[in-house]
Structure formats: C-alpha cells, structure tokens
DOKEFI-287083 format. One line per field, with one value per residue (C-alpha): residue number from 1; residue in three letters; x, y, z. Coordinates in Angstrom, 2 decimals, decimal comma. Example, Ala and Ser with C-alpha at 12.3 -4.5 7.8 and 13.67 -1.06 7.14 Angstrom:
2
i = c(1/2)
aa = c(ALA/SER)
east = c(12,30/13,67)
north = c(-4,50/-1,06)
up = c(7,80/7,14)
//
This chain:
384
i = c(1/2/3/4/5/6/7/8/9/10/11/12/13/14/15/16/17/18/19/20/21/22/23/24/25/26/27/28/29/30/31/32/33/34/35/36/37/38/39/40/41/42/43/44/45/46/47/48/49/50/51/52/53/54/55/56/57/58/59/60/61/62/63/64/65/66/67/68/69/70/71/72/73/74/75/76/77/78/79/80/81/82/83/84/85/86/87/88/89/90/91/92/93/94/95/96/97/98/99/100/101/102/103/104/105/106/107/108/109/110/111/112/113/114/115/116/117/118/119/120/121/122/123/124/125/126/127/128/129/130/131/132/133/134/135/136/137/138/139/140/141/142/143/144/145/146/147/148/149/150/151/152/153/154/155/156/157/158/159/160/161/162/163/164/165/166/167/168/169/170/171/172/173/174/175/176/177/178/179/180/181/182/183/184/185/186/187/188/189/190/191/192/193/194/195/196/197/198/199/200/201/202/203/204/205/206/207/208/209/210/211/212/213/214/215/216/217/218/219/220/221/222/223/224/225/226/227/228/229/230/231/232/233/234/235/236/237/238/239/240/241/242/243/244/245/246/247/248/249/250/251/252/253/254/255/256/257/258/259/260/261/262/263/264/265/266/267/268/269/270/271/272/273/274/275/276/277/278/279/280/281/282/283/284/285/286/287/288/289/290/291/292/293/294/295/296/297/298/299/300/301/302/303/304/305/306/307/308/309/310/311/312/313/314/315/316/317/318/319/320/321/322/323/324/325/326/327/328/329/330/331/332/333/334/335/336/337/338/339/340/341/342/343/344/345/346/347/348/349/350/351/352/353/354/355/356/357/358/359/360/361/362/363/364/365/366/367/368/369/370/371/372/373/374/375/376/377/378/379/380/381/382/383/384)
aa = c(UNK/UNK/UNK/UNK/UNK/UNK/UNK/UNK/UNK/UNK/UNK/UNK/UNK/UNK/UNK/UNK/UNK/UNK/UNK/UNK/UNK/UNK/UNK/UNK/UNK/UNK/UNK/UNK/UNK/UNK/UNK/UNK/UNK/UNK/UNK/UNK/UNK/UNK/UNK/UNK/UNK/UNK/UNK/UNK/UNK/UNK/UNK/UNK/UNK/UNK/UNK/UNK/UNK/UNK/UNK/UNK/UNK/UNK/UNK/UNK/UNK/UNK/UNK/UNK/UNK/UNK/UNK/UNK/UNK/UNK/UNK/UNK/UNK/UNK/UNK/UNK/UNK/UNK/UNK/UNK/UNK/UNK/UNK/UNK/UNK/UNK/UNK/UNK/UNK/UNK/UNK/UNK/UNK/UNK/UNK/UNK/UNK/UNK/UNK/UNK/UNK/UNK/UNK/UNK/UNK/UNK/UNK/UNK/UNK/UNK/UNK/UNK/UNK/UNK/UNK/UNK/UNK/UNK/UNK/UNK/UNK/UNK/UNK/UNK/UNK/UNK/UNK/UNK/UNK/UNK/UNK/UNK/UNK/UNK/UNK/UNK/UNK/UNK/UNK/UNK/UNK/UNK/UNK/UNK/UNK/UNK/UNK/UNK/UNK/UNK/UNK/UNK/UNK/UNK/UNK/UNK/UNK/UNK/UNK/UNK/UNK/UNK/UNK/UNK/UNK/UNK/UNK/UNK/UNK/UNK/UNK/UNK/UNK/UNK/UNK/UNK/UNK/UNK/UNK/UNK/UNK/UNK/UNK/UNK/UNK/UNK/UNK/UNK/UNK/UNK/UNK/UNK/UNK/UNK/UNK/UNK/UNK/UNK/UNK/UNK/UNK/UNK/UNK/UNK/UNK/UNK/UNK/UNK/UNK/UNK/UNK/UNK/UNK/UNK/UNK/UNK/UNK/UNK/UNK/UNK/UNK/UNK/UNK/UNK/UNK/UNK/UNK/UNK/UNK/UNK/UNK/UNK/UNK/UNK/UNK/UNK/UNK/UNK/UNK/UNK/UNK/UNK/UNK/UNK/UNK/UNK/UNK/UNK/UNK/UNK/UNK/UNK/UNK/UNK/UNK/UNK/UNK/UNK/UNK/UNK/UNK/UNK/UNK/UNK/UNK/UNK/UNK/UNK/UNK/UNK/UNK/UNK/UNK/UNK/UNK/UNK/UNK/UNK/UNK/UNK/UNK/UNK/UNK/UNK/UNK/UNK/UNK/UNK/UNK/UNK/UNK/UNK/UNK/UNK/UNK/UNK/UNK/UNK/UNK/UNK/UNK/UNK/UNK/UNK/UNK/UNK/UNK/UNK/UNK/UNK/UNK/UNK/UNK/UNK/UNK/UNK/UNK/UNK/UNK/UNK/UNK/UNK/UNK/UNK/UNK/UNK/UNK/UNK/UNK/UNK/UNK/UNK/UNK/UNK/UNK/UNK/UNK/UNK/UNK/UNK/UNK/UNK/UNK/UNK/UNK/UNK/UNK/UNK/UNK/UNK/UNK/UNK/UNK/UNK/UNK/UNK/UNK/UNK/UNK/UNK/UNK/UNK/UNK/UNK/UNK/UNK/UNK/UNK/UNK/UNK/UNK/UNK/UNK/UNK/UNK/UNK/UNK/UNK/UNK/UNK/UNK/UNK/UNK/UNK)
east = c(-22,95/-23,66/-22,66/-24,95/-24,71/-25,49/-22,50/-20,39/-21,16/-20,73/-17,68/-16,46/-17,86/-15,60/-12,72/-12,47/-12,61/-9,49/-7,72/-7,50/-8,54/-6,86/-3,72/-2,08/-1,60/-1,19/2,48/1,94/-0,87/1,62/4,24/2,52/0,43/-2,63/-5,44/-7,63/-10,49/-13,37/-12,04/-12,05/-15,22/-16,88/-16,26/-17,00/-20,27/-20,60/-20,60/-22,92/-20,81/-21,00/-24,49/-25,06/-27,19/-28,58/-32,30/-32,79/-34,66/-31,05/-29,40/-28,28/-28,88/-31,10/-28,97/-28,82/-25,42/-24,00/-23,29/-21,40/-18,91/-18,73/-17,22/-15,38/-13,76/-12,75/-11,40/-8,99/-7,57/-6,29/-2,26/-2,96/-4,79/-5,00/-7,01/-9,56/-9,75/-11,06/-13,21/-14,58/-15,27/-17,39/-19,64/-19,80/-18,82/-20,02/-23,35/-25,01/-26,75/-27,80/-28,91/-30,76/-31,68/-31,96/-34,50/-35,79/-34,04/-31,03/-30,61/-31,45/-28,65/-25,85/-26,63/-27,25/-24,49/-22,26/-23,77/-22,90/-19,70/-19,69/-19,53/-17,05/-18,11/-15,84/-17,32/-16,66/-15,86/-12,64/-10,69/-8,06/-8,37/-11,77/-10,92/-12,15/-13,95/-16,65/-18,53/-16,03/-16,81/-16,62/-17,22/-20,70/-23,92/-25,64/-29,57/-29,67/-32,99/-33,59/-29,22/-26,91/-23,77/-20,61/-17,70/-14,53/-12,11/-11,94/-8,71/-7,86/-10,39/-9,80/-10,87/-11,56/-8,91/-10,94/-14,25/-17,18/-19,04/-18,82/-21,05/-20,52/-20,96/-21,59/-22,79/-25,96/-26,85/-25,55/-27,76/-28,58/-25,59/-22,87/-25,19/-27,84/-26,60/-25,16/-26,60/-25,14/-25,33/-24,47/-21,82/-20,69/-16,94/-16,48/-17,64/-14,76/-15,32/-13,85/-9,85/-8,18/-4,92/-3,09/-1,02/1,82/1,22/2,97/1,01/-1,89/0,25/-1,99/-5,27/-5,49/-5,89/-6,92/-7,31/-10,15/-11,28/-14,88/-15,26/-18,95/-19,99/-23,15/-25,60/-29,48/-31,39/-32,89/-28,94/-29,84/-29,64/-32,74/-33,55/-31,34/-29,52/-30,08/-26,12/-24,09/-26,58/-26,62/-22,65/-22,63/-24,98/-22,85/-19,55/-21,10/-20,75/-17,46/-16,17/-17,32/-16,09/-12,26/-12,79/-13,78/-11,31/-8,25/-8,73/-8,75/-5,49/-3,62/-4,38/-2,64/0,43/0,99/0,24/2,72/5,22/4,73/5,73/8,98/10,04/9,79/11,87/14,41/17,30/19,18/21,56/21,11/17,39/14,13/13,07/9,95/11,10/11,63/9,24/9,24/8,11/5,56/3,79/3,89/2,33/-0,66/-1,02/-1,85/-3,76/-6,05/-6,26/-7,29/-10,41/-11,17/-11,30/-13,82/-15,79/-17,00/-17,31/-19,65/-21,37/-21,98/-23,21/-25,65/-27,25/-26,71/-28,56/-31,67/-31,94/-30,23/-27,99/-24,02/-22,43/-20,55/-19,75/-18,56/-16,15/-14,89/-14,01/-12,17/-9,98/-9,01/-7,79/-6,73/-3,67/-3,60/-3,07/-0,45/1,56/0,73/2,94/5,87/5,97/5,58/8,32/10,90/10,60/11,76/15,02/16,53/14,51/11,35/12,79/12,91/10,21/9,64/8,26/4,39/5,16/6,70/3,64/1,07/3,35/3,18/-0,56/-2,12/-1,13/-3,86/-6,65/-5,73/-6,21/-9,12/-12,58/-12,21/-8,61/-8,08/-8,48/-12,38/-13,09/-12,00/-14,31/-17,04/-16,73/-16,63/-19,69/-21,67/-20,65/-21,87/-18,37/-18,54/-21,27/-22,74/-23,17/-26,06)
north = c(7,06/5,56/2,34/0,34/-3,37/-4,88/-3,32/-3,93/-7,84/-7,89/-5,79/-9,21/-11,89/-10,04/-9,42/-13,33/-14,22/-11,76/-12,85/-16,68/-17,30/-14,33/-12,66/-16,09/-16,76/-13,42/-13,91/-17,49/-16,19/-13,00/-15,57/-17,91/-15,02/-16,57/-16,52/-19,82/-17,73/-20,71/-21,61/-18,55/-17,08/-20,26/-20,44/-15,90/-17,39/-19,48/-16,99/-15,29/-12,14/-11,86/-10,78/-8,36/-5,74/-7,93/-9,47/-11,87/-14,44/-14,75/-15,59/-11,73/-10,12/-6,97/-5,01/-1,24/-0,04/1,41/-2,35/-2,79/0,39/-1,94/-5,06/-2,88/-1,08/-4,75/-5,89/-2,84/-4,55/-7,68/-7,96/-8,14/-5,44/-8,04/-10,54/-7,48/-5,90/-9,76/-10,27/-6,09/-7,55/-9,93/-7,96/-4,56/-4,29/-7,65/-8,13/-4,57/-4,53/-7,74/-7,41/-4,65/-4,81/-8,36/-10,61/-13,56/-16,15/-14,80/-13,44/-17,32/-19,00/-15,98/-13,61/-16,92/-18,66/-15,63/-15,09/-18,35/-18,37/-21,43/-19,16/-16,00/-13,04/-10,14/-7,07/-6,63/-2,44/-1,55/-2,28/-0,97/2,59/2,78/2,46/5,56/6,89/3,95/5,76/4,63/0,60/-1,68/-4,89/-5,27/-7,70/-8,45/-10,13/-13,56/-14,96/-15,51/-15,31/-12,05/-13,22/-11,41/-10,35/-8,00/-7,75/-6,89/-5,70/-5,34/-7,48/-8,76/-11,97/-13,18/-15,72/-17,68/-16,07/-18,33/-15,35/-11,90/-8,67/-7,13/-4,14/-4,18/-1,71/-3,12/-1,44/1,07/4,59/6,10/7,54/6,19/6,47/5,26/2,16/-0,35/-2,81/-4,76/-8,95/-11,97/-14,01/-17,31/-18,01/-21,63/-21,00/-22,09/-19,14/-17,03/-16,86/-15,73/-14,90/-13,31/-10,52/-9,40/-5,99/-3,99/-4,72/-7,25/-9,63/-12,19/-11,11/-12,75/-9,84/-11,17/-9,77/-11,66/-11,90/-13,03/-14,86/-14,97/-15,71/-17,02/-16,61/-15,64/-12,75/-13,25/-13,27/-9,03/-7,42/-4,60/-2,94/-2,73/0,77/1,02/-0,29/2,81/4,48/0,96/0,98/4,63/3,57/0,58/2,95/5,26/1,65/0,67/3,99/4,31/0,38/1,96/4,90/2,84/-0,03/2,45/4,45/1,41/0,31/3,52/3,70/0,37/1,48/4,46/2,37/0,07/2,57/4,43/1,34/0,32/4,45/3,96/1,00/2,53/3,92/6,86/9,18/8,08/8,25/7,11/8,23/8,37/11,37/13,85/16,89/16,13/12,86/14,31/16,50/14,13/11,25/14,21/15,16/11,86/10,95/14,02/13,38/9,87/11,22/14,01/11,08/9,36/11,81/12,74/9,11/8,68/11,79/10,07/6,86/8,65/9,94/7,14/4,81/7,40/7,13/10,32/11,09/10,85/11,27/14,19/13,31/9,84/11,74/13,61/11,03/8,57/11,82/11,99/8,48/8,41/11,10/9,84/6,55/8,33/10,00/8,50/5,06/6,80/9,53/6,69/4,18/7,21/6,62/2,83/3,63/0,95/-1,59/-0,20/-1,07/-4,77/-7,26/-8,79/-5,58/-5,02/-1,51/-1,82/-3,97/-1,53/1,13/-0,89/-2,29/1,65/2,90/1,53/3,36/6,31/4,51/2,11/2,42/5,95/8,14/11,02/12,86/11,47/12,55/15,98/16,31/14,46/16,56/19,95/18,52/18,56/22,28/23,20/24,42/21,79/20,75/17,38/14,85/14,63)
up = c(25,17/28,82/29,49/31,27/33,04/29,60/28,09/30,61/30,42/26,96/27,25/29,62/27,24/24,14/26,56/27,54/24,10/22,97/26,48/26,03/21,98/20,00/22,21/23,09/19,07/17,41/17,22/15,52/13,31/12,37/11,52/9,48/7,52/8,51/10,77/11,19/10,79/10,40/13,70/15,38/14,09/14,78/18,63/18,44/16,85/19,69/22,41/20,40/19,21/15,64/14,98/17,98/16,08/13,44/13,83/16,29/13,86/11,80/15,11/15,90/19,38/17,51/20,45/19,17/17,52/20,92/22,01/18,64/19,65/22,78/20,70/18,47/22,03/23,43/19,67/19,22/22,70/19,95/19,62/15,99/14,54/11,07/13,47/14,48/10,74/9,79/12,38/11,59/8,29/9,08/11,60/10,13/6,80/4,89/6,72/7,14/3,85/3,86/7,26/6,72/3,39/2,20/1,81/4,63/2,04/1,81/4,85/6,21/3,41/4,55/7,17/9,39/9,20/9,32/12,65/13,67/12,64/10,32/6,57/5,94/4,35/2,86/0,71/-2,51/-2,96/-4,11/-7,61/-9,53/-9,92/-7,96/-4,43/-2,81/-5,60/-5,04/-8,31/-10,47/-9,68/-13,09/-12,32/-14,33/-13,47/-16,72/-17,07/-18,22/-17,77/-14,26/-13,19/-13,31/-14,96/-13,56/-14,48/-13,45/-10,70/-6,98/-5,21/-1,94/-0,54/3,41/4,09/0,54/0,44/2,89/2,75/1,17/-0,24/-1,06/-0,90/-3,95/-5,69/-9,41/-12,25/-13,28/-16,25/-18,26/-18,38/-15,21/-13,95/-11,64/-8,64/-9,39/-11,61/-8,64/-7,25/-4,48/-5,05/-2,63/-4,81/-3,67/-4,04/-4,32/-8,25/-10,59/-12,32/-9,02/-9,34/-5,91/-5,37/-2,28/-1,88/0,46/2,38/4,58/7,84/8,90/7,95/9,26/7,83/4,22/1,60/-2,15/-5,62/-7,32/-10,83/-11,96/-15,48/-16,44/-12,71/-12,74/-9,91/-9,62/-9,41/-6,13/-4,72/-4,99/-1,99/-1,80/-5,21/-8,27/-8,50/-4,89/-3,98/-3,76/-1,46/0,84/0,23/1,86/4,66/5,75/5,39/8,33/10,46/9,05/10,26/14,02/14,13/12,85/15,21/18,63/18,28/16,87/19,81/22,40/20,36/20,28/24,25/24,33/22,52/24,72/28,39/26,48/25,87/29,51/31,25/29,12/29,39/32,82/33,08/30,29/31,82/29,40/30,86/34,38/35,13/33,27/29,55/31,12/33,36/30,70/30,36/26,41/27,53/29,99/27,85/24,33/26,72/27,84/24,43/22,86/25,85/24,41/21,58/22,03/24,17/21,82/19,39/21,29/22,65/18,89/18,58/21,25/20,58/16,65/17,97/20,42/17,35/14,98/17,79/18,14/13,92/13,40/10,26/10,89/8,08/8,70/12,33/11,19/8,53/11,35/13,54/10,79/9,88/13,30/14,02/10,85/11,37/14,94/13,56/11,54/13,61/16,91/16,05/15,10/17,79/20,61/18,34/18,43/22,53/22,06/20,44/18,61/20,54/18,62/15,25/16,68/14,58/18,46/19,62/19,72/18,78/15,17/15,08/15,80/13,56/10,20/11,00/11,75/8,19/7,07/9,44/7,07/4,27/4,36/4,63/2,84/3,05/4,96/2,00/1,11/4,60/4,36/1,02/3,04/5,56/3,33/1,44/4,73/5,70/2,08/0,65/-2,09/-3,87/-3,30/-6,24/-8,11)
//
C-alpha cells in the first residue's frame, strides 16, 4: 500500500480532529461512561470523514478502501480505544451494506445522514448464544402486507444506546437453510416497540454497549437492504472491512503503548540505572516492534488486493488473529514494565490493557479465524 499526497492530507485532516476534539476529553468521556457521540460525529461529518469510500451522491468521498486503512491508522492514535470502536461502527461496520447494497431511498433517508454525522448507526449481529456463529441468528422478520414485523433480541450491540437505527440481521423465513434465510433490514430505533438497556463491561468504558429487545417491530419492506436471503453473505462481506479497520488502528495503538512505555522505562530508575537499559528490555521492545510490522505488512498486502477487487478473506483472517494475540499479550507484557504504577486507573496503559481484550474477541474470536483460515487452505470443509 503506497501512500500518496492524498493520504497523507487526509492522514492530517483525521489527525487534527483526534488532536484537539477526541484526546483532550477521553479521560472525561472514560469517567462519565459516555461519549457525546451526536456531537462528535457531527463536527467528523463536517470535515467530511465519515463516508470516505461510500458514493459521492450520499455525501461519501467514493475514495478506494486504502484511504479508509488511512482513517482507521490515525483513529487507533485515540486515548480511548471505546471513542474509536464507536466511531469504527459507524464507518465500517453499520454502513457497508447499505452502502453497497441498498437502494437510492434508503441509502438517501440513512446512509446520508450517517455521512453527515447528524443520525447513528450500529449493526445488529450478535445475540445470546449466536455471537460468532452468525448462522445461528434468531431474531425473525415476518411478511405482513407491505411491513416485516420484528421480533427478538440483540446483545452486545456498540453504539445502540444512542444510535437512531440499526442494520440488522434477521431470519426471514423458515426453509432454506441458515445461509441462505437472512436478510439484512434498516430498523429505526425510536419505535416504542425497541427496549434498550446498557450494560457494564470490562473496557470501552465510554463507548455505550446495549442489549435490545424487539416486540412486533413494525417497519416496511422496502427498509431491505439488497435481496432477501442475501444477508449472511453481505454480513461476511462487510466483516472482511470490519477486520482490516481492527487490524490498521490496533496496530497504530499497540505502537503507541510501547513509544509510551519506552519513554517512562527510560525515565524509571530501578536498581541504580534505567528499566529501559536492560537486555530483557532491549530485546522484548524489538520483538513487539516486529510483530507490530509483520502485522501490518499482511495488512497492507490485504488491502492492496481488496482495493484492486480481489478476494481477502483468508488474508483478512490472518491479520485479525494476529492483532488479536498481540492485542493479548502485548498489554500485559508492556504493563509488567510499569510496575505498580501500571496497575494505576490514571495510567493510559491499564487503559489500553482492559480496552485490547476485546480485539480478540469482537468482530470474530481468535478461534473463528483459525477455522476461517483452515477453511481457506482446504483442511476443513466449507459450509454448504
């Protein structure tokens, strides 16, 4: 992936916008569990960030997916990694289907105004018991006359405390298999018949994270996104995107971490002379530092491919596995070189350790990757 004078301004425009509107109120975000997100994504809208490979008539920038790698680079630079998994949700997981897939309605009442910044979108995957076996979805989207009437639950789900609508992924009918019977539909959440409620996590404390239950939701056909039964097939497409977006900003963020941590072992004094200045220190530092560019290297190499409409599934795989044991392992190997001053709320680094679980976890385990990955060298079979 070359980076050319385009990138490199957007790489400033992003960079301003996580310098002077995100950094400065992390801490106060983190504190109060809560990120003004119509606010923020309203002034990213402004500058024109939010839609940067969607179609230009919806307000996007129709700039090829290298650009969003770019975005996703500058975002893992955020203090918070809850403020970048929002704002993640909003340009590459919510709005890919749609984007691609919707129709010009409904990508002018939602895709639009997501780009803009004035509506908030979360996707609507996971539930209880079916979180990285996708197949296993419930929620169910009957016919009535012209509407789908919904009903079920969602778990999980970032941003949908806040968020105005939802993508979501629903079994549609009842006979052809689980998939080939999902169909993804725009659903509106201001409907009395949506129930939200919030739930405490371990990390991202400031990104709102909801369980949601849908009583007889009502909303019409044309909401559909692309053809019925198509959903789990869009919902692995716009997984490929999700990934390289965890990959690119994870590996920016880990870098962070261990600059961080270089600079306060040099400045730690133990036994007379710097942490820093301990072989074990020397070589740990070099091995991370490897790993890190291993990790992006395959990245790049994906995206290269991915941009020139080539298939990345398995390369994709390959890449979330590896941040996601970096993401790990990394926190806690560079934690154990703040001493007790790592175990300290006030420092960034138990921070970035309780906030990286996650990378292993969302947007498919460690484990789905591995089978992924397997399926694509042909030593498991691939579903039907």
């Amino acid at each position: 992936m070359q980076e050319t004078p385009e990138h490199m301004e957007l790489r400033r425009t992003v960079a301003n916008i996580v310098e002077n509107d995100i950094n400065p109120f992390v801490d106060e975000w983190e504190e109060a569990e809560a990120i003004p997100l119509h606010d923020l994504l309203k002034k990213m809208g402004q500058a024109g960030i939010l839609g940067i490979s969607k179609p230009t008539e919806f307000g996007g920038m129709a700039l090829d997916y290298s650009y969003e790698i770019v975005f996703a680079e500058e975002m893992g630079k955020v203090k918070a990694q809850g403020v970048s998994t929002a704002v993640g949700v909003q340009t590459n997981m919510s709005t890919p289907a749609l984007a691609q897939y919707g129709s010009d309605e409904l990508r002018q009442e939602f895709l639009a105004p997501a780009i803009a910044g004035e509506m908030i979108g979360c996707i609507g995957v996971t539930e209880e018991g079916s979180g990285s076996d996708v197949s296993s979805v419930r929620s169910f989207a009957r016919k009535d006359g012209a509407d789908y009437v919904i009903s079920g639950n969602k778990m999980f789900i970032t941003n949908s405390i806040q968020a105005d609508w939802m993508c979501m992924l629903c079994n549609t009918d009842e006979d052809n298999g689980p998939h080939r019977n999902k169909t993804l539909i725009m659903v509106p959440l201001n409907d009395p018949a949506v129930s939200r409620s919030q739930l405490k996590k371990l990390g991202l404390h400031c990104s709102d994270t909801g369980h949601l239950h849908f009583d007889e939701v009502r909303v019409p056909q044309r909401y559909r996104i692309g053809e019925e039964g198509m959903g789990f097939k869009y919902q692995m497409e716009q997984f490929q995107e999700e990934r390289m977006f965890s990959v690119a900003r994870t590996c920016t963020a880990l870098e962070m971490a261990l600059e961080e941590t270089i600079e306060y072992t040099r400045q730690r004094i133990a036994f007379g002379r710097p942490v820093l200045d301990n072989q074990v220190m020397h070589y740990k530092m070099a091995d991370i530092q490897s790993q890190i560019e291993a990790a992006r290297a395959l990245l790049y190499r994906a995206v290269d491919i991915y941009t020139a409409g080539g298939e990345v599934t398995k390369l994709a795989s390959m890449a979330k596995y590896l941040v996601g044991v970096m993401a790990s392992e990394v926190p806690s190997q560079l934690l154990q070189f703040w001493g007790g001053q790592g175990f300290m709320a006030e420092n960034r680094i138990s921070r970035v350790y309780r906030d990286m679980k996650l990378v292993a976890i969302g947007g498919g385990a460690n484990e789905v990757m591995q089978q992924i990955i397997c399926k694509e060298m042909g030593i498991l079979p691939r579903r039907s």
